[in-house]
N, C-alpha and C positions, 0 to 999 in steps of 0.2 A: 454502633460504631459511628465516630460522630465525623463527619467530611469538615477539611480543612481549607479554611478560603486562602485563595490566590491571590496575592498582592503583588504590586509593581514594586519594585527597588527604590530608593527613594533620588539616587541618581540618572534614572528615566527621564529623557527630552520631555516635553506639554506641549502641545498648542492649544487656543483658544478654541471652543467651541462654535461650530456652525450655525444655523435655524434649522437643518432638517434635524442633525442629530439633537438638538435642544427638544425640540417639538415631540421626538421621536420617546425620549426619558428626560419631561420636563425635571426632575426632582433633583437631581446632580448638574454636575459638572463634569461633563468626562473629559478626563486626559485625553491629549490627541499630538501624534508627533508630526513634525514636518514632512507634507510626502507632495510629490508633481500632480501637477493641474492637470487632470485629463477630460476630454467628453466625456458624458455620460447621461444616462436616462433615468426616469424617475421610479417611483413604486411599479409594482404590477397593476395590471389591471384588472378589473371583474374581483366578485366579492366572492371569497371560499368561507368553508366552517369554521369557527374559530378555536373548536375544541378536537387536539391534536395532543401526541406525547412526543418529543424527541426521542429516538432511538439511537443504540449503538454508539459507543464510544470509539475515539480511536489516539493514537500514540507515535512518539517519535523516535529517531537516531542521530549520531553525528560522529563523521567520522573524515579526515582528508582525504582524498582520493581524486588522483589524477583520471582525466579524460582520456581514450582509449581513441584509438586511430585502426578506421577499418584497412586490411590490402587483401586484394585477391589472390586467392590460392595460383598457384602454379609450381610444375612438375618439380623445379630446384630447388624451391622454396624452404628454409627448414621448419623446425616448430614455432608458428606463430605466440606471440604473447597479449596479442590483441583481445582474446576472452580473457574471464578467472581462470588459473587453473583445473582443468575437468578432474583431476583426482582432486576431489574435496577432503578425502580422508588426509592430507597432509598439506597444507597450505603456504607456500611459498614464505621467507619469514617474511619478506619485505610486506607481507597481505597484512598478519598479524597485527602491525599497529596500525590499523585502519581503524578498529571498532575496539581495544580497552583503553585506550587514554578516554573517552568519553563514554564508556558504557557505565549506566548509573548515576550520570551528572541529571540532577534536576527531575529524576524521578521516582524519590523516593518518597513514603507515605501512602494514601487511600487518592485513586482519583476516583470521579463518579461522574457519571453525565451520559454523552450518547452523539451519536450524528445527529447535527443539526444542518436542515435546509432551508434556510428563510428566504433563499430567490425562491422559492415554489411557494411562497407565500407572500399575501399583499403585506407592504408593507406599514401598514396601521396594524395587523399583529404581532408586530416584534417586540413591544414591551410586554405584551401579555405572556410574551414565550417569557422573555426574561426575568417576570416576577413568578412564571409557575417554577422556574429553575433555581432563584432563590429559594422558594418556599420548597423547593425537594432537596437543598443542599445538594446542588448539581455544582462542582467546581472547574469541568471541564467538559466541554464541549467539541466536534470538527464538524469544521466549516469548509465546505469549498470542493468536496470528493467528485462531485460529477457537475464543477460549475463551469468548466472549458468553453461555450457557448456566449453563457451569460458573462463571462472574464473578458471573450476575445471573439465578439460578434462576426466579427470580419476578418482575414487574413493581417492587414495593419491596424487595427483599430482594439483595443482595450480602455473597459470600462471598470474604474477600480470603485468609484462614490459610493455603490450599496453598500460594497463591502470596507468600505472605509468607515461610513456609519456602525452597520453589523461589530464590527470589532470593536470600534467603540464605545458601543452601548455594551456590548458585555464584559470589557473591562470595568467600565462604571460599575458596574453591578456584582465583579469581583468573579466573576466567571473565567475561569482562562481560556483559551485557545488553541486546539491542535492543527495545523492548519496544514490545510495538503493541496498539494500539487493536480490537476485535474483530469491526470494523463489517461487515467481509463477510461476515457468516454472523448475522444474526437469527436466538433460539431460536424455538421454536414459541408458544410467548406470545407474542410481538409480531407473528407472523400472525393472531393469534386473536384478537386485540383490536383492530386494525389491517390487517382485509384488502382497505382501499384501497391500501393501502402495497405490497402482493406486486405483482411485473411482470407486463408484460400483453404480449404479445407483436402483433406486426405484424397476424395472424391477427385480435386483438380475444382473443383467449385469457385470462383472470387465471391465473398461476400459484400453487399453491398451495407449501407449506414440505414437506421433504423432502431439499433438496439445500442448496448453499451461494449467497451473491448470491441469495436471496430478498427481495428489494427496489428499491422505485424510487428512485431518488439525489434525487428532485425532492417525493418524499411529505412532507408538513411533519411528519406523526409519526416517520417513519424517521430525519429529520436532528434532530429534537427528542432522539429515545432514545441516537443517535450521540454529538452534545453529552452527555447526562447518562453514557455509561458513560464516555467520553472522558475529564471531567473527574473523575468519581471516580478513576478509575486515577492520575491527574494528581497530584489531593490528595495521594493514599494512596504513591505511590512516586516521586514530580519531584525528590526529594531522597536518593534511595536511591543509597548508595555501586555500588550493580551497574551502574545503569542509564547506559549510555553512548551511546544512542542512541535515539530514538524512531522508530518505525513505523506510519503512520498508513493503515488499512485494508489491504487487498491486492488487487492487480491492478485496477484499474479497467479496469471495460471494460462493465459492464451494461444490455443495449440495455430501454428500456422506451417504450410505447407508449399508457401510460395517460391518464386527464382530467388527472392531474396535470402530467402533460409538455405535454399539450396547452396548459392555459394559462400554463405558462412558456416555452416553444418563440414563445408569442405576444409575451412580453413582451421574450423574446430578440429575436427577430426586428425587433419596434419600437425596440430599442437599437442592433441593428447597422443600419439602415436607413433609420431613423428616420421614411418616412410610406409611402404605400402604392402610391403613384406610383415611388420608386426601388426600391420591393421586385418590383413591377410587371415595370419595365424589367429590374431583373437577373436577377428568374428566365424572359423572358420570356414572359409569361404570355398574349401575344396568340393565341398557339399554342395551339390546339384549346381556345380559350373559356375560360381559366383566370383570368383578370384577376378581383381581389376590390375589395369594396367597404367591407370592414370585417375588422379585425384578427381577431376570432374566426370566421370563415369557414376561415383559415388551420388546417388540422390537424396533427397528424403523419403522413407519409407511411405509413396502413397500407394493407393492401391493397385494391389498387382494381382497376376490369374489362381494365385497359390496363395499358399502361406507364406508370411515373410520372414528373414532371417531373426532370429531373438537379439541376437546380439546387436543385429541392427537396430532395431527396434530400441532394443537396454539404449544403446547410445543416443539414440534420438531421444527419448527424457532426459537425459542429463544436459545435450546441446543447450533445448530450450531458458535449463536453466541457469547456465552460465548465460546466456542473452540477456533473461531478464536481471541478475544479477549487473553486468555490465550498467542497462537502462538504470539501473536503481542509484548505483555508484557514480553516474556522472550526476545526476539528477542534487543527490547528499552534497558533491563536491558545489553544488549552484549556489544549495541555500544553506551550509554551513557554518555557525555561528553561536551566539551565545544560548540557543535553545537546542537540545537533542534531536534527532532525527528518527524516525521507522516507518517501516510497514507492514500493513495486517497480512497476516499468512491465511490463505484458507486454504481448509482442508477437506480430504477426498482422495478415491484414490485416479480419480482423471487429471489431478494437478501434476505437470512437469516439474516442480522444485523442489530442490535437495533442502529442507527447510533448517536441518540440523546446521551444514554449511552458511546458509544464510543469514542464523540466527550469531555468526562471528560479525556481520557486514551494520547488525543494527546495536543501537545505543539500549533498546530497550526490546526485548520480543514480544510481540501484541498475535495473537491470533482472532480468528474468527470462528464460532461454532454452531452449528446448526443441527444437533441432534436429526436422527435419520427416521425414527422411530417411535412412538409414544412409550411400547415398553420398555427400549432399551436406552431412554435419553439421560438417565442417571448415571447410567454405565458409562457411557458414552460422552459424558459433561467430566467424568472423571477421568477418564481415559486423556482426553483432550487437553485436560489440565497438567494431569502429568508429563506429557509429551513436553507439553509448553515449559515447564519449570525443567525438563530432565535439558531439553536446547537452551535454555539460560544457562544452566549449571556448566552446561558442557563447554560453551562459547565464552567462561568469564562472567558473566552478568551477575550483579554481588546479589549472593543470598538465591541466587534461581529465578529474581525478581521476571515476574513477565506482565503482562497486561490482556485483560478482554477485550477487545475494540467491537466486536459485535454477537451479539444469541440471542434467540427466541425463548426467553423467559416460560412464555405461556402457552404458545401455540407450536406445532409441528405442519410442515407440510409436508406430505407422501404421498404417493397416485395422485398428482393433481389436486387434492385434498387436502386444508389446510382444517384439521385435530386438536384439538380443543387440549391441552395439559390438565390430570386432575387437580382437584382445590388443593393447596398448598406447593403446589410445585413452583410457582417463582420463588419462596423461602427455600427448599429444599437444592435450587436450582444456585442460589444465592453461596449456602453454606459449603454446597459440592463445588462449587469455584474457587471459593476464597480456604475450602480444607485443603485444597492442594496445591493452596499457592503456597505452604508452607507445611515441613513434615520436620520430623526427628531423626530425618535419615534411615528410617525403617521400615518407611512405608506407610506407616501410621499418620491417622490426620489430628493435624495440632488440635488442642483445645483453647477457643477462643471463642469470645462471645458475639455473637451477632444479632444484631438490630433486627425485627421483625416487622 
């Protein structure tokens, strides 16, 4: 199966070439559009290995959508429309053309590539990336998934020049670009100025910064700072002949348990329910004295001396994912434009998101998979695929189309143990993805030929 190279349109803006980016892929000329002067810093420093693979791929959506206005609950209030809808099984019409005027624009054919992170690398290796990705017929690439730090140093300060290079040399090179937004990973600034914003766990815990998903999806700073890197990125590249797809955060999945969640959990709850009588009756709450008499009574399920209510419990996954839903939708409405928009779904059963519903909000469905198991990662790769193509089908998307943005080909990790795949399993792993990205409607995996 032979990958199809990316080309710019021939009415795409130019600009003239710099000396770093010349230096960088002396052999071309790369296209380059007009974009603002900013500070910025040079290559990294200290000398790493130079023999590395890109990993994981990732994919976009595009769809209009208005920005959502938070209010606090209180007792008169009626149902809010401030989330999505919480019954996802029936979707408001006005929802519906959010995501098929553009599902399927611009992503049609083979992509192939993976994440790429060239700030974590000096940069006198970035042509070396860009000729191993030629020489593998890599045509798309993302860029940018946990670059929030190296984007936006500072609370005012943004540095775009690596990555203006970065895009540049891989247009040159006929590579395209899925380019995502960096919202899953807040630097340490925005815990330090914002440590209402870090998650609080079930326990009552606040988490501090250290890792990645340092954040509550519901914190009004967290979604305010998302909006502004969002749209810078927007400005500064919605026009860049690279960019063929947009990526908006990675993996949603962040359970959080803070005052934040708390009073939008309330305000959710009053929209899908709308008084406190039918909240009453469906969570039963006659059961062991639970009946409320006022909207803020209602908490999030943290820990408590018993068991807690299911129903409470059922509701609070669905909450989370109307929140993230929300973050996602204003984020599409920032950098909307002539490339599609998505995001990678992972999967598990600790994820809050109704992925089936989500998969109406993206241009394109991209998941991610991680087999669990050595013996069961066949099963398991197929399962996953199906899932993916049966949320296309459901939500519109022409032909069940979806996308892989990331799996472990080779290896597994369990018990801390990262499991070696026996010999042949990346082919096997290859064909079990792409058999279910297309059937006969019977269940049956197409026959098609695959590159070995």
């Amino acid at each position: 199966m032979k990958a199809t190279r990316l080309t710019c349109s021939p009415e795409t803006p130019t600009r003239s070439a710099d000396r770093s980016t010349a230096q960088l892929y002396p052999h071309v000329e790369p296209p380059r559009l007009p974009v603002r002067t900013r500070p910025g810093r040079g290559g990294s420093a200290g000398k790493l290995p130079d023999r590395r693979s890109p990993t994981a791929g990732s994919v976009a959506i595009t769809k209009q959508v208005r920005p959502v206005q938070d209010s606090s609950p209180d007792d008169d209030a009626g149902p809010s429309e401030a989330f999505p809808r919480p019954d996802h099984a029936a979707f408001r019409a006005e929802d519906l053309h959010h995501g098929f005027d553009g599902r399927g624009r611009g992503t049609s054919g083979l992509f192939f590539g993976g994440d790429y992170n060239p700030d974590q690398w000096p940069e006198e290796t970035w042509a070396e990336d860009v000729a191993l990705m030629r020489t593998a017929s890599v045509n798309l690439v993302t860029v940018g998934v946990f670059s929030w730090s190296r984007l936006q140093p500072s609370p005012d300060g943004f540095e775009f020049d690596w990555l203006d290079r970065v895009l540049d040399g891989l247009h040159t090179a006929g590579v395209g670009v899925c380019l995502a937004t960096p919202t899953a990973s807040p630097p340490p600034w925005f815990g330090r100025l914002h440590p209402d914003a870090l998650p609080v766990t079930r326990q009552g815990v606040r988490l501090t910064h250290g890792s990645r998903d340092t954040y509550c999806v519901n914190a009004p700073a967290y979604r305010q700072a998302s909006v502004r890197v969002a749209t810078e990125l927007a400005d500064r590249y919605r026009q860049h002949p690279a960019v063929r797809l947009w990526h908006i955060h990675n993996e949603y999945g962040t359970w959080c348990f803070c005052e934040h969640c708390e009073h939008s959990f309330q305000e959710w709850l009053r929209g899908r329910h709308g008084t406190l009588d039918v909240l009453d009756d469906a969570w039963s709450t006659a059961f062991w004295s639970q009946g409320y008499s006022r909207w803020d009574e209602i908490l999030p399920p943290r820990a408590t001396q018993y068991l807690s209510n299911p129903a409470h419990e059922l509701d609070y996954r669905r909450f989370p994912s109307a929140s993230m839903v929300r973050h996602y939708r204003v984020q599409k409405a920032v950098v909307a434009g002539r490339a599609p928009v998505t995001t990678n779904f992972v999967l598990g059963g600790w994820v809050p998101v109704d992925h089936a519903a989500f998969a109406r909000e993206v241009d394109l469905v991209a998941i991610d998979h991680y087999p669990s198991t050595v013996g069961e990662a066949p099963a398991e790769r197929a399962f996953a695929a199906d899932r993916a193509r049966g949320w296309a089908r459901a939500a519109g998307h022409p032909d069940g189309r979806w996308l892989l943005v990331e799996h472990a080909a080779g290896a597994i990790h369990a018990d801390g143990v990262v499991q070696s795949l026996p010999e042949g399993s990346i082919a096997e792993a290859a064909e079990t993805y792409l058999g279910w990205t297309r059937s006969d409607g019977q269940g049956r995996r197409a026959e098609f030929d695959t590159q070995r």
